[in-house]
N, C-alpha and C positions, 0 to 999 in steps of 0.2 A: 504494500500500500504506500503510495507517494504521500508527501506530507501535501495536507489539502492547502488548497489558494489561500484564505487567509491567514494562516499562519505562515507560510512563504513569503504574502505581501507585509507582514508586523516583521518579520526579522530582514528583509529589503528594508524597512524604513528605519529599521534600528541604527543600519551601517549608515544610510544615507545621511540620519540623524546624527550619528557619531561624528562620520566624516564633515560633516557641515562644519562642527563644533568642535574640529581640533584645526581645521582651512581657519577658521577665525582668530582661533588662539596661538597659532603658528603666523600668522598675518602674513602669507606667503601673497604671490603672485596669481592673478585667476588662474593659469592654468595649473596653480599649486593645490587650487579650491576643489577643481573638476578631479582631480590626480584624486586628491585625501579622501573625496567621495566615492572615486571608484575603486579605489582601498580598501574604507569602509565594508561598501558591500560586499568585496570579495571576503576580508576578514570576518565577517557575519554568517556567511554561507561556509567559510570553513570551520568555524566553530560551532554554528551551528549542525554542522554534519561530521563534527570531528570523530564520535564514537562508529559511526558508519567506515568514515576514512582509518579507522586505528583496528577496525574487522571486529567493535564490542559488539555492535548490535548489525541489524540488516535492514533497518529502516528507523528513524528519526522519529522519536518518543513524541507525542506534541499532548500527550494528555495531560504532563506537567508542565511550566513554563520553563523548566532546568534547559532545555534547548535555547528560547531567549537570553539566559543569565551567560550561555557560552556564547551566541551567538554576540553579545555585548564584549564579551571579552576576547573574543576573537576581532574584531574591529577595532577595541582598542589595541592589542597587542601589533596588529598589522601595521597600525596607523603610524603607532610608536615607534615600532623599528624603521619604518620609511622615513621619519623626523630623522633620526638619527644619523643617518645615511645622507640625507636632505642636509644636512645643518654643514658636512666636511666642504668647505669649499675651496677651487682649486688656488696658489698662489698665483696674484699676479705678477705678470711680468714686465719688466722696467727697462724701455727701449730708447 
């Protein structure tokens, strides 16, 4: 059984939510905004399906919200590490 449409569409807006809300807090560039959003929802979608990706289960529990609380934490872990990465910038050079 696939996880039904509205639980797919709340854990999409979780990321999207997420990623909005770290584009801000990072005050990067628009295309920094668009980047952290589509972060987000990929980090939402792998935490949220992480016990499927890790071979615990074979479909994605939704009768608890525990899928939510990973799919949150999976959006922010993504988001973070891409800041991170994000943040090294190259030296310039002096011609």
């Amino acid at each position: 059984m696939p996880i039904p449409i509205p639980n797919f569409v709340l854990m999409l807006l979780i990321g999207i939510v997420f990623g909005g809300i770290a584009a801000v807090f990072l005050r990067g560039k628009r295309s920094v905004f668009v980047i952290n959003i589509l972060l987000g929802i990929i980090g939402a979608s792998l935490g949220a399906f992480f016990p499927v990706i890790m071979g615990q289960a074979t479909v994605v529990d939704v009768s608890t919200p525990s899928y939510l609380i990973r799919a949150l934490g999976g959006s922010f872990m993504l988001v973070l590490l891409a800041s991170l990465f994000r943040s090294a910038k190259p030296p310039a050079i002096d011609r």
